[in-house]
N, C-alpha and C positions, 0 to 999 in steps of 0.2 A: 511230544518231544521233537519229533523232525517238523514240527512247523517253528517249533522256537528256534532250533537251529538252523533253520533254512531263513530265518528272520520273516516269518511270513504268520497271515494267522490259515488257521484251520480254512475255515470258507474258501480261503484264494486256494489250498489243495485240492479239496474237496471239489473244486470248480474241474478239476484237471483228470482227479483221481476219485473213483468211486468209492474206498477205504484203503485202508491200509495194507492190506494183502496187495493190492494193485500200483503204489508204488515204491513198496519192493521189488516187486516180478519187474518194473521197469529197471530199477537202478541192477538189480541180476541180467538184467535182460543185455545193459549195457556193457556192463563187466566180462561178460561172456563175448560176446562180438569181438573187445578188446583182448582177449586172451586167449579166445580160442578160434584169431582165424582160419580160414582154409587154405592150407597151405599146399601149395606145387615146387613140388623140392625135385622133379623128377621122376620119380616112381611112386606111381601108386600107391604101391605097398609103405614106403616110406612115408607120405603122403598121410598114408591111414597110420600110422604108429608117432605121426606127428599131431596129428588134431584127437586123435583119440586118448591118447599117453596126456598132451595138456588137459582133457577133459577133466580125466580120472583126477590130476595134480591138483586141479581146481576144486573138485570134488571133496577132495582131502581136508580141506582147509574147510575155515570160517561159511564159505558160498556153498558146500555142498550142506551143511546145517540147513542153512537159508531155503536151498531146495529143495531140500525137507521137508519143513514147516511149509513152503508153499505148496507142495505137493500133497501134504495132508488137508492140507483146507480147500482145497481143490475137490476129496472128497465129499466136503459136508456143503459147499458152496458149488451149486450148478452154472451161474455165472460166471463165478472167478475161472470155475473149472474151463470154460470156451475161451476164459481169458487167455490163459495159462497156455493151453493148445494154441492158440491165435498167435501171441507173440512172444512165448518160450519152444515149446515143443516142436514147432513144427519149423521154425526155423533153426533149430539143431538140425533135426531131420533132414529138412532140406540143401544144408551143408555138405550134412557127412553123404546126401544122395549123387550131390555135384558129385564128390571123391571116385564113389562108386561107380559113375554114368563115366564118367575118365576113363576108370579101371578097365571097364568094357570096349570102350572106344580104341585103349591103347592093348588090349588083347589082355590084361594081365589079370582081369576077373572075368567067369565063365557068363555070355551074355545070356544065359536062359535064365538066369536066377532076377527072381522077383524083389526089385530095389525096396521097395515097402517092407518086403519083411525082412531080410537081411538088415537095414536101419534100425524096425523093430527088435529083430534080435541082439544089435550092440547095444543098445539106449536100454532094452531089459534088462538084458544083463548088468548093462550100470546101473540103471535105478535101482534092482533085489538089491544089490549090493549097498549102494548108497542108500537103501532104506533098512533091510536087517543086521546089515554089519557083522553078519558071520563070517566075511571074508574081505582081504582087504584090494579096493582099487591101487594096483601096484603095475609096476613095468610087466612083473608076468603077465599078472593076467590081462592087460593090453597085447602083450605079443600072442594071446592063444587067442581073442577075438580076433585080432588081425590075420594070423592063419587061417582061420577058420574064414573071414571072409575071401580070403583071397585064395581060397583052395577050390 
């Protein structure tokens, strides 16, 4: 289906893209960049309740499905999975680390705290969420990760 609609055949994707799981995690990959730059609004704090608050919004929809299903096959595929890390995850990561590296610089996050895990702790908390759906990605609970990082 996306080689008929891209007007192309199979081989000329395959030439670009290993299967299918790979390019979606691209066209995600794009969508995301576009929607959820990093934003310098001034405060930090605002900062992080602007790129995080878009994440969740994104999440909500259609894209967070998609990162779902990519995230599931991530676990039965050890490939897609270095994929996925390579050029999904770690450039969220690396995003929301810029925010954080700010935060420090401008006094408004405590600089002894460890950027790796505080990143890991928001992007957890989104994925449980985005993957069990006991609770939902909303303005709250953006504003209690954002406290929480910036406490």
């Amino acid at each position: 289906m996306i080689a008929k609609t891209a007007g192309a055949g199979k081989q000329t994707l395959y030439r670009w893209w290993p299967n299918k799981a790979s390019i979606v995690l691209e066209a995600v990959r794009e969508r995301c960049q576009l929607e959820i730059p990093v934003p310098e609004l001034g405060s930090v704090k605002q900062d992080l309740l602007e790129y995080i608050g878009n994440t969740c919004r994104l999440l909500n929809g259609s894209t967070g499905k998609i990162i779902a299903a990519l995230i599931a096959e991530a676990q039965f595929d050890d490939e897609f999975s270095l994929l996925l890390d390579k050029e999904f995850i770690s450039t969220r990561r690396e995003a929301l680390i810029s925010i954080l590296k700010r935060g420090i610089e401008q006094g408004e996050i405590n600089d002894c705290k460890n950027l790796n895990v505080l990143s890991d702790f928001c992007y957890g908390a989104i994925w449980y969420r985005l993957l069990n759906r006991h609770a939902p990605l909303d303005d709250e609970f953006v504003q209690h990760i954002v406290e929480i990082l910036v406490s």
